[in-house]
ZADO-1210 file (C-alpha; in nm, 4 decimals, padded with zeros to 6 digits):
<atoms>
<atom x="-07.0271" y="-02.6256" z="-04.8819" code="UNK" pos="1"/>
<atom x="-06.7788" y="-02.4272" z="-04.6619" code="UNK" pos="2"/>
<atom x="-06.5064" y="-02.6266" z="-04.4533" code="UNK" pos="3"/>
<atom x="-06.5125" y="-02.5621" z="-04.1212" code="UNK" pos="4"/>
<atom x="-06.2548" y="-02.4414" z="-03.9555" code="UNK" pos="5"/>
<atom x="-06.1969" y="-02.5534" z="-03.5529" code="UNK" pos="6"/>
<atom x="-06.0583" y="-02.2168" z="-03.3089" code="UNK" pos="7"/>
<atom x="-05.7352" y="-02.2880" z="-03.1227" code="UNK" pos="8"/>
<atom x="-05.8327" y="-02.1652" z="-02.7911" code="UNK" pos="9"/>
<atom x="-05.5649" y="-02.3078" z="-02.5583" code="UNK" pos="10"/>
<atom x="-05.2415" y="-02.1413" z="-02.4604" code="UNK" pos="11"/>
<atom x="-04.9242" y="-02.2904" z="-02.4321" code="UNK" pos="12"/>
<atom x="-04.7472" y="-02.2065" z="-02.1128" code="UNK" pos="13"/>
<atom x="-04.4367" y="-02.4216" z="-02.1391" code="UNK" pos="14"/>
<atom x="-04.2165" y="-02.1826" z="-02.2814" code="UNK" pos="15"/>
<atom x="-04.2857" y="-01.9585" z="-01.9957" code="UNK" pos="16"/>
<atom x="-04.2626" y="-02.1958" z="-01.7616" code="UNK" pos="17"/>
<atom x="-03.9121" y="-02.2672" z="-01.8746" code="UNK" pos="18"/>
<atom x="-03.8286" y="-01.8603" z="-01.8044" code="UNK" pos="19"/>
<atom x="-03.9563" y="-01.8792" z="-01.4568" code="UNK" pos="20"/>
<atom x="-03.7648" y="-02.1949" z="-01.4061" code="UNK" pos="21"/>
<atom x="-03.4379" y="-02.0501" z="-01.5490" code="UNK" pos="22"/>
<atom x="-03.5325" y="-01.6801" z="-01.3792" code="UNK" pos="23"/>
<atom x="-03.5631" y="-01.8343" z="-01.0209" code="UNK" pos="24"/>
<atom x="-03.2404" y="-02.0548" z="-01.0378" code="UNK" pos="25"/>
<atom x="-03.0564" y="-01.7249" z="-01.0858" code="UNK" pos="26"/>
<atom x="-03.2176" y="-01.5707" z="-00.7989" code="UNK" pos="27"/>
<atom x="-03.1090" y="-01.8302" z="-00.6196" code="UNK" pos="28"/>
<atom x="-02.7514" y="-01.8658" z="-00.7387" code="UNK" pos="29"/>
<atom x="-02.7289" y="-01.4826" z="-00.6825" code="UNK" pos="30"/>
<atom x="-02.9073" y="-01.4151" z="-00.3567" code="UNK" pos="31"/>
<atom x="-02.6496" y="-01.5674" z="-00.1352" code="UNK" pos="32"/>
<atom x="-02.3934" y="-01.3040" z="-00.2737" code="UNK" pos="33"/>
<atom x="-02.5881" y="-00.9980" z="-00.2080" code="UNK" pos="34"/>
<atom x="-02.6209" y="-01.1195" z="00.1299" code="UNK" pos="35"/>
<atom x="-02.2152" y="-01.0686" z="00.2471" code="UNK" pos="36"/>
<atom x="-02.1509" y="-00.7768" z="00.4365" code="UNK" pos="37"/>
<atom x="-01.8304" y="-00.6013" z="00.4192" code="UNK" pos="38"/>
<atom x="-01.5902" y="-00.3462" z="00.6306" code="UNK" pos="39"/>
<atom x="-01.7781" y="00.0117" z="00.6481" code="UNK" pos="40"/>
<atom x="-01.4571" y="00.2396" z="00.6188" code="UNK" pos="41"/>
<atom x="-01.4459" y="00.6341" z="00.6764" code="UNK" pos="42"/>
<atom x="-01.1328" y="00.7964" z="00.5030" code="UNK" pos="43"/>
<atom x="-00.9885" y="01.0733" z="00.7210" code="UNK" pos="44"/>
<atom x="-00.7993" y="01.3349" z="00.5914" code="UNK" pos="45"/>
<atom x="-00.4103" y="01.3534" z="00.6478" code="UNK" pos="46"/>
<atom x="-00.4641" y="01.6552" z="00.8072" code="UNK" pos="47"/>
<atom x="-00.7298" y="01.4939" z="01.0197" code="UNK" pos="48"/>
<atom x="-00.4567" y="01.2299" z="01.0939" code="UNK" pos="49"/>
<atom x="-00.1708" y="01.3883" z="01.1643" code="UNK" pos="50"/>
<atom x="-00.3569" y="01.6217" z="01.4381" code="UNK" pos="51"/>
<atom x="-00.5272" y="01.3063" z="01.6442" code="UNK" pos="52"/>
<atom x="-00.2129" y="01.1011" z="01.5952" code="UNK" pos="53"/>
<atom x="-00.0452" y="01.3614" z="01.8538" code="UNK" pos="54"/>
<atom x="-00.2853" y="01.3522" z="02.0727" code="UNK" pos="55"/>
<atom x="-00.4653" y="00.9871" z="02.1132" code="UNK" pos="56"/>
<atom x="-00.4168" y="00.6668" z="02.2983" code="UNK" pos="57"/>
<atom x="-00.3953" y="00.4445" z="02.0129" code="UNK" pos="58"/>
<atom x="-00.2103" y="00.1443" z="01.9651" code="UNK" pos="59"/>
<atom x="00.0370" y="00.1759" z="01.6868" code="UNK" pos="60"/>
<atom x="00.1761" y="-00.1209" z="01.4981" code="UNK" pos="61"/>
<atom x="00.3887" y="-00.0847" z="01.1803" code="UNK" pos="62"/>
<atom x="00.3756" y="-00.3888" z="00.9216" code="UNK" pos="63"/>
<atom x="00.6977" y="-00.3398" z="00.7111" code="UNK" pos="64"/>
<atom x="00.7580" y="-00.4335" z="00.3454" code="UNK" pos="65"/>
<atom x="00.8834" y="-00.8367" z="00.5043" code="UNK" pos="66"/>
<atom x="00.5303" y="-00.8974" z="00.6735" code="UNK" pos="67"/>
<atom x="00.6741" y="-00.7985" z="01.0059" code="UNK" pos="68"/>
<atom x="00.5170" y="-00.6464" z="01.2779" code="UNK" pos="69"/>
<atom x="00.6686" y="-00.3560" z="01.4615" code="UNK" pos="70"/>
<atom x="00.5447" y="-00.1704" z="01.8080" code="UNK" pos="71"/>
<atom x="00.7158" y="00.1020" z="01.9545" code="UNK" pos="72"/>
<atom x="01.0619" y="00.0197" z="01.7028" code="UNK" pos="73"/>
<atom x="01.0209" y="-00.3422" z="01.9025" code="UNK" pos="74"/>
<atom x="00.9276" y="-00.6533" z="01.7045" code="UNK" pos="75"/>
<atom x="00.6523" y="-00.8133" z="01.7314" code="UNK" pos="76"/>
<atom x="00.6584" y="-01.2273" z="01.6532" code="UNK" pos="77"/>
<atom x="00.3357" y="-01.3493" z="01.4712" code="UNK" pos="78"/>
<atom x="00.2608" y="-01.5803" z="01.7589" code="UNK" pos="79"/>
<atom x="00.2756" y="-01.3382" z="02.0235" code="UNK" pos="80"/>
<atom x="00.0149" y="-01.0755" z="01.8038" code="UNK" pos="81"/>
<atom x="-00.3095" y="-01.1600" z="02.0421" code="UNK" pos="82"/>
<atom x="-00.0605" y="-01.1112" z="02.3654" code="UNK" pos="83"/>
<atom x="00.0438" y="-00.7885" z="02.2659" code="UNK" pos="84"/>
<atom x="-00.2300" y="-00.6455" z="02.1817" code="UNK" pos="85"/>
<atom x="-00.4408" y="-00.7614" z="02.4634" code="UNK" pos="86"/>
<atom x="-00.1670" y="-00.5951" z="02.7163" code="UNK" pos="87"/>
<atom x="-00.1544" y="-00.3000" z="02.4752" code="UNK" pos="88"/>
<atom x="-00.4938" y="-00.2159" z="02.4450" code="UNK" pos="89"/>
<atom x="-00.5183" y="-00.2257" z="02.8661" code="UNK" pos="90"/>
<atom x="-00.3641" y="00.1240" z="02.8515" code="UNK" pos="91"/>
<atom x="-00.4283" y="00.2452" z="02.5422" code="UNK" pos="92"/>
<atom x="-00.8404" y="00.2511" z="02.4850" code="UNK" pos="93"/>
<atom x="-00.8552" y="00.4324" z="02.1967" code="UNK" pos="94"/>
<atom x="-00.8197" y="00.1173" z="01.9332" code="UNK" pos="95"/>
<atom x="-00.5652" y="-00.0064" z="01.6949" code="UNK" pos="96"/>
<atom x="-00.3702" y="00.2319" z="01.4548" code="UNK" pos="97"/>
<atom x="-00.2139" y="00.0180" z="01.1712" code="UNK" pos="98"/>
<atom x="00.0630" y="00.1551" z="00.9702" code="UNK" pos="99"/>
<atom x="00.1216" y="-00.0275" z="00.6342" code="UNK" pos="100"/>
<atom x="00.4362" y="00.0288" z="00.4365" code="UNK" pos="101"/>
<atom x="00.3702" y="00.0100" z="00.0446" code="UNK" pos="102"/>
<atom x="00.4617" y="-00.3213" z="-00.0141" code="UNK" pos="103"/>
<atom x="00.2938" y="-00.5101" z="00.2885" code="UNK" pos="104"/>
<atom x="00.0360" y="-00.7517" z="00.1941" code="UNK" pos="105"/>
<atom x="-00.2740" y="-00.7769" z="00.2742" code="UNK" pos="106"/>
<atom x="-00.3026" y="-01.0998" z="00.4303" code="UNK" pos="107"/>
<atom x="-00.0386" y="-00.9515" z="00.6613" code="UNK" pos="108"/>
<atom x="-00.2918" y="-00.6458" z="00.7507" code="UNK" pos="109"/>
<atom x="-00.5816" y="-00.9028" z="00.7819" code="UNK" pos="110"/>
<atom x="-00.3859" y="-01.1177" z="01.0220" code="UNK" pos="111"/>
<atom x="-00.3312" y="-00.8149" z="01.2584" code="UNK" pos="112"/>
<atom x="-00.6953" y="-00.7041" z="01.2471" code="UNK" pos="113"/>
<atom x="-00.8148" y="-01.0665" z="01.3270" code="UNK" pos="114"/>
<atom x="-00.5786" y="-01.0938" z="01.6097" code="UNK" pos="115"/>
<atom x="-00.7087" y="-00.7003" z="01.7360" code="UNK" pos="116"/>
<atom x="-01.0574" y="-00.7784" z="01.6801" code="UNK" pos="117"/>
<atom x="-00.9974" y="-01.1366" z="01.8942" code="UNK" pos="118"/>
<atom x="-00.7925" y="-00.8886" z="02.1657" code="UNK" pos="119"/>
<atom x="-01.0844" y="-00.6945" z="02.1849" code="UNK" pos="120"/>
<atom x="-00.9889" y="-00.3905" z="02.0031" code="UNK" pos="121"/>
<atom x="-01.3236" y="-00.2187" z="01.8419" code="UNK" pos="122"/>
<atom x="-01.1764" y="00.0528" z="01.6946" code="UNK" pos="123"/>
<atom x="-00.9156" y="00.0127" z="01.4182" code="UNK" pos="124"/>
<atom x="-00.7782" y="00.2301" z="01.1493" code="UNK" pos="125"/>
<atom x="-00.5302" y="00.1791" z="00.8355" code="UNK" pos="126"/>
<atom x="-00.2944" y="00.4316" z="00.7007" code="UNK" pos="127"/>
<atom x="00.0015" y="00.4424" z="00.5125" code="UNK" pos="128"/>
<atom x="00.3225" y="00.4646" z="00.6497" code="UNK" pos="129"/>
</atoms>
C-alpha cells in the first residue's frame, strides 16, 4: 500500500508583505527630503570679478570677522539692514554684492540675504573679502 502524500500548493505571501510594508515606510520617510530645493550658485572667476566689480552698480556690503555690517566704510546696525538696502538698491539695480571676511558666520551672511531678498534685491553674489 503506498502512503499518500497531499501537494502544498499555496504560497505564503506574508513575508513579502512585510518588505513592501517596511519598503514603502522608507519611501515615505525619505520622499519629503528629496523634495527641498536649494540655492543654484555660479562661481565666477576672480578675474571675472575683479573686471565687473569696476564697472557695475552693485550694492556692496562687507560683513567683518564681529558679524558687522559695513557699506561704503559706514556701519550698518542689524535693525536698519531692510532700510538700507531698500534705499540702496533704488540707485544701484544691479543686486547685492556681499563681501565676507574669513571668519564671518554664516548666519550673519544668511541674515543679510534674507533682509536683500525682503528689499527686493534679485540678484546677489558672495565673495571673499
Amino acid at each position: 500500500m503506498a502512503s499518500q502524500r497531499k501537494t502544498f500548493n499555496e504560497i505564503n505571501i506574508t513575508p513579502l508583505t512585510d518588505i513592501f510594508l517596511v519598503l514603502l515606510i522608507i519611501m515615505m520617510v525619505v520622499a519629503p527630503l528629496l523634495d527641498q530645493q536649494g540655492l543654484n550658485l555660479a562661481v565666477p572667476n576672480m578675474i571675472e570679478v575683479q573686471d565687473e566689480l569696476k564697472d557695475s552698480k552693485l550694492i556692496k556690503i562687507l560683513v567683518t570677522d564681529e558679524d558687522k555690517y559695513y557699506l561704503n566704510d559706514v556701519e550698518i546696525p542689524v535693525n536698519d539692514l531692510d532700510n538700507v538696502i531698500s534705499e540702496q538698491a533704488k540707485e544701484l539695480t544691479d543686486g547685492l554684492l556681499i563681501m565676507t571676511q574669513a571668519n564671518s558666520t554664516h548666519g550673519a551672511v544668511v541674515k543679510l540675504m534674507d533682509e536683500a531678498r525682503n528689499s527686493g534685491v534679485t540678484n546677489i553674489s558672495i565673495t571673499e573679502y
